[in-house]
C-alpha positions in Angstrom: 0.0 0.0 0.0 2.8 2.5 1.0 4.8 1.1 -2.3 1.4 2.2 -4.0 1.4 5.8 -2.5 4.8 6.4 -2.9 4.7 5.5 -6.8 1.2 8.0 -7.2 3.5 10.5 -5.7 6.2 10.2 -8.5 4.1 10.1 -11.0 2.0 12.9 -9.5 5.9 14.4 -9.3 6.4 13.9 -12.8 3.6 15.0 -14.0 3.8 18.1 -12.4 7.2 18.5 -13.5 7.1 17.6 -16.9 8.8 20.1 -19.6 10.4 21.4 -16.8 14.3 21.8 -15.2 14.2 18.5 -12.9 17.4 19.8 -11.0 15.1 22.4 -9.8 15.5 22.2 -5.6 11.3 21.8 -5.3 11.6 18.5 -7.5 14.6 17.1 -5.6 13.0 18.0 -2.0 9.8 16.5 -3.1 11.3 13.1 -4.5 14.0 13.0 -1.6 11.5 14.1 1.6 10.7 10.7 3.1 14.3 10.1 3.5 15.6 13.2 4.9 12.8 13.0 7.2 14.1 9.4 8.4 17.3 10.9 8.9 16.4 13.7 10.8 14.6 11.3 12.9 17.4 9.2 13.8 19.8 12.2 14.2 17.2 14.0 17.1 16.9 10.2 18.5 20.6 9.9 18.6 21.1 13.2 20.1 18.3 13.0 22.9 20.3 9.7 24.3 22.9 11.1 24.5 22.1 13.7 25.9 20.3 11.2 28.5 23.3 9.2 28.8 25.6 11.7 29.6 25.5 12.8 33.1 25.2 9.0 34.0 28.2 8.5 32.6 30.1 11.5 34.5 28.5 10.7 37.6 29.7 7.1 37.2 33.3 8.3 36.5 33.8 10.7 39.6 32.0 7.9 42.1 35.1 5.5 40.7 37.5 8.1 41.1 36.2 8.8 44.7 36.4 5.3 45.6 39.9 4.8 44.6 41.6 7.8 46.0 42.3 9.1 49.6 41.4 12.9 49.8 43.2 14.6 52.8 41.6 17.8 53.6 43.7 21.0 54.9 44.2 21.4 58.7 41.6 24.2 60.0 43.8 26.9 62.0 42.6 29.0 64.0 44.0 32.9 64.4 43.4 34.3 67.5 44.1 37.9 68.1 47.0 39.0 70.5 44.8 38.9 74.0 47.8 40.5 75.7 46.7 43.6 77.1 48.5 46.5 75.6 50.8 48.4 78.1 50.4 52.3 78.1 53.6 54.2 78.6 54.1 55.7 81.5 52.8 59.2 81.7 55.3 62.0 81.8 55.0 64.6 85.2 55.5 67.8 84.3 56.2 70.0 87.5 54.1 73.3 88.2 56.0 75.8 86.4 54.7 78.1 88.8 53.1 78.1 92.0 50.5 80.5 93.3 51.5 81.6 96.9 48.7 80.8 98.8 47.1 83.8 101.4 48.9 84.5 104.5 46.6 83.4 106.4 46.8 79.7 105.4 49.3 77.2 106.1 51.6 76.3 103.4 54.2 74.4 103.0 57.2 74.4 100.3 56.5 72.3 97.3 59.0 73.3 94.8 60.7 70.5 93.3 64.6 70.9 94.0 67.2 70.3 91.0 68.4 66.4 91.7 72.3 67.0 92.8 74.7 64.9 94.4 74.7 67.4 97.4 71.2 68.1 97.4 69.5 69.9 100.4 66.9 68.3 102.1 66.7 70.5 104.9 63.8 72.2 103.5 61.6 68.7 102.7 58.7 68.6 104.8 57.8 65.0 106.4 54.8 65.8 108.4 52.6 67.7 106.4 49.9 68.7 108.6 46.1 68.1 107.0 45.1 71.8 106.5 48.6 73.1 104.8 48.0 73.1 100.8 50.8 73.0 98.9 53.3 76.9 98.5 56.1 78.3 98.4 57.9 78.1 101.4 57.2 76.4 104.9 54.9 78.2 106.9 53.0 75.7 108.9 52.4 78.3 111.8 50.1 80.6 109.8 48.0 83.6 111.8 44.1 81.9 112.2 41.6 83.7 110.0 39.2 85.7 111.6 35.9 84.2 111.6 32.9 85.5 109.9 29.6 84.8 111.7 27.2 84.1 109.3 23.2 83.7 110.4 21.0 80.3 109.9 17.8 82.2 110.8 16.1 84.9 109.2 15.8 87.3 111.8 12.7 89.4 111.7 10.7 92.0 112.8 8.2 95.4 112.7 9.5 97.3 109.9 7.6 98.8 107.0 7.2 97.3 103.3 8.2 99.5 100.4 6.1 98.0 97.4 7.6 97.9 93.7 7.1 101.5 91.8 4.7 100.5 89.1 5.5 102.3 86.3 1.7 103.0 84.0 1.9 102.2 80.5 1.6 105.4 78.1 -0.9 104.8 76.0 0.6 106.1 72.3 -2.6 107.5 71.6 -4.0 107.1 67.8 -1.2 107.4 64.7 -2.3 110.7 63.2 0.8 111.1 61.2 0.4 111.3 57.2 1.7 108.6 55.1 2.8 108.2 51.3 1.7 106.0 48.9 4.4 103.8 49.8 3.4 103.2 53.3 -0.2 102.5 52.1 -1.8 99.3 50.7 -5.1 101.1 49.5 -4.9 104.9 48.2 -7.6 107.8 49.3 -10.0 107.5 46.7 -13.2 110.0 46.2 -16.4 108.4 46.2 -17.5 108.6 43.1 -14.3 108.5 41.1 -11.5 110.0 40.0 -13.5 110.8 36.9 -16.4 112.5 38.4 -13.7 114.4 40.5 -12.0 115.8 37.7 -15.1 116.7 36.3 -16.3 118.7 39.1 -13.3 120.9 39.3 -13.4 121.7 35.9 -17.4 122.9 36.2 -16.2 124.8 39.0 -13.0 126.3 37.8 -13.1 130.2 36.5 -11.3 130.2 33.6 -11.8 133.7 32.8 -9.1 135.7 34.1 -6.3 133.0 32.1 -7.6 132.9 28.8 -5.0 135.6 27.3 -2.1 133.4 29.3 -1.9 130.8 26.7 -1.3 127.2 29.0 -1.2 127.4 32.8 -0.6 124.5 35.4 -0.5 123.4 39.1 0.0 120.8 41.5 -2.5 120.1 44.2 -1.5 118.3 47.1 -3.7 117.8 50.0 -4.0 115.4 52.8 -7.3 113.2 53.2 -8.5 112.7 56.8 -9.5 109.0 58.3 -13.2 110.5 58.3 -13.2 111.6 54.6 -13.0 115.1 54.5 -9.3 117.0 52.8 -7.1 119.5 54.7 -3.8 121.5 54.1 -4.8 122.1 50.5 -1.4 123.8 48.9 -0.3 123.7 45.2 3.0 124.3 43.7 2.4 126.3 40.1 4.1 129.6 39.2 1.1 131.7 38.6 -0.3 132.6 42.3 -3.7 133.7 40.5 -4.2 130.6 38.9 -2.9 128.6 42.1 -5.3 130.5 44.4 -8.4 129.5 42.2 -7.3 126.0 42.0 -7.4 125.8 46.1 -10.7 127.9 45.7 -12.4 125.1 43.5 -10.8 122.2 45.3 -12.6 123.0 48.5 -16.1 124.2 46.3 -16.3 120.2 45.3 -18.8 118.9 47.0 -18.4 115.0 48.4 -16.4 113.0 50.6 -13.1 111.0 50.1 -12.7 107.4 50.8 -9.8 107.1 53.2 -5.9 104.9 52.6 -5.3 102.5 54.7 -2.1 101.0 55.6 -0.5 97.5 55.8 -3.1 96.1 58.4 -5.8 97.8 57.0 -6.6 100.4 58.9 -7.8 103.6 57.9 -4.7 106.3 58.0 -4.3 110.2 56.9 -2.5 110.2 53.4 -1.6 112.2 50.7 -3.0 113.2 47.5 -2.1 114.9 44.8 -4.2 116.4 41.5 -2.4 117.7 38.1 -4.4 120.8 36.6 -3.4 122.0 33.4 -4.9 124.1 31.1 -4.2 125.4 27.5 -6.3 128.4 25.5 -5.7 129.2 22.2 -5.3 132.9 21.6 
């Protein structure tokens, strides 16, 4: 049966193929494919047992090799630190360059070190040191007594009279009435209705008459709004005194009041304020 199927496949092969280049590689795979594929087969059956039969092999080798040979392991030692204690070196006395003398009224007693001689003399070392000398100058262990100071344990009290403490009273600074400037200020003096409607007021109110043959004429006003609203110290800085007197003269004619500044806590404060007029005719 297989005979069968393989010879319909060559013929199907060679019909399929016919006129054609037969060295072509899809004729040769197609004719040769049942026995590559045999190959292959017995190649990857090859290759898995040996894979398989591998470590068996190498764990059979090193069990032999075990078994045949003495292994002699290294000696453990041990390295213990040095637990000697360490030994400080002796520490160098340095004598008092100088000693403080001691009060008279102490005992004392000589405690210079002497310069080691070969005739040293001793006649000055003190053997009996008596407990209340300290350590001086010279021998003097026949010191004049102190006089003592009585001091009291008890309170001692009686009638007397109590001054109490001077209470100074705290001045009160009173309110800040001083004028500030627009720096000082977080809100500027504003009028109520704008500086629009202002402007326009003074210039209702303004006589022009007497400065029509002037040609242009100006002025600063500065005045200073109060914390209730109302202005004060109205002065203006222009050359022309007539034109400067009517510009006071219409300021304070403007009816309305003036919204106070306030300062950097928001409290209302006197300020500043100050209001260009200029005017040109043309002769």
């Amino acid at each position: 049966m297989k005979h069968l199927e393989h010879n319909q496949e060559f013929r199907l092969n060679e019909i399929l193929f016919e006129n054609r280049n037969k060295a072509y590689g899809a004729y040769v795979l197609r004719t040769e494919s049942d026995r590559i594929l045999t190959k292959a087969f017995f190649i990857g059956v090859g290759l898995l047992a040996a894979v398989s039969i591998i470590p068996t092999v190498i764990s059979a080798f090193k069990t032999a090799e075990s078994d045949g040979t003495e292994q002699t392991e290294k000696p453990f030692v041990l390295v213990l630190p040095d637990e000697r204690p360490a030994v400080k070196p002796p520490e160098k006395v340095t004598p008092p360059e100088k000693v403080t003398p001691p009060p008279p009224s102490v005992k004392q007693y000589n405690s210079t070190v002497a310069t080691p001689t070969r005739n040293a003399d001793e006649s000055n070392i003190v053997k009996d040191i008596p407990k209340d000398a300290i350590a001086g100058v010279k021998n003097d262990l026949k010191a004049p007594v102190a006089p003592t100071i009585n001091v009291p344990t008890s309170v001692i009290s009686g009638p007397g009279t109590v001054v109490p403490p001077k209470v100074i009273p705290t001045v009160d600074p009173g309110p800040d009435n001083s004028v500030k400037d627009a720096n000082e200020l977080s809100v500027t003096a504003k009028f109520e209705g704008g500086i629009d409607a202002f402007r326009n007021k003074v210039m209702n109110k303004f006589d022009v008459s007497a400065f029509e043959d002037e040609g242009s004429v100006n002025t600063t006003v500065t005045f200073i709004v109060e914390k209730d609203g109302t202005i004060s110290d109205i002065k203006t800085n222009g050359k022309d005194a007539s034109f400067n007197a009517e510009a006071i003269r219409t300021i304070k004619a403007v009816k309305g009041k003036w919204v106070p500044g306030k300062n950097k806590k928001g409290e209302s404060v006197r300020s500043y304020f100050k209001f260009p007029i200029s005017m040109k005719f043309d002769n």
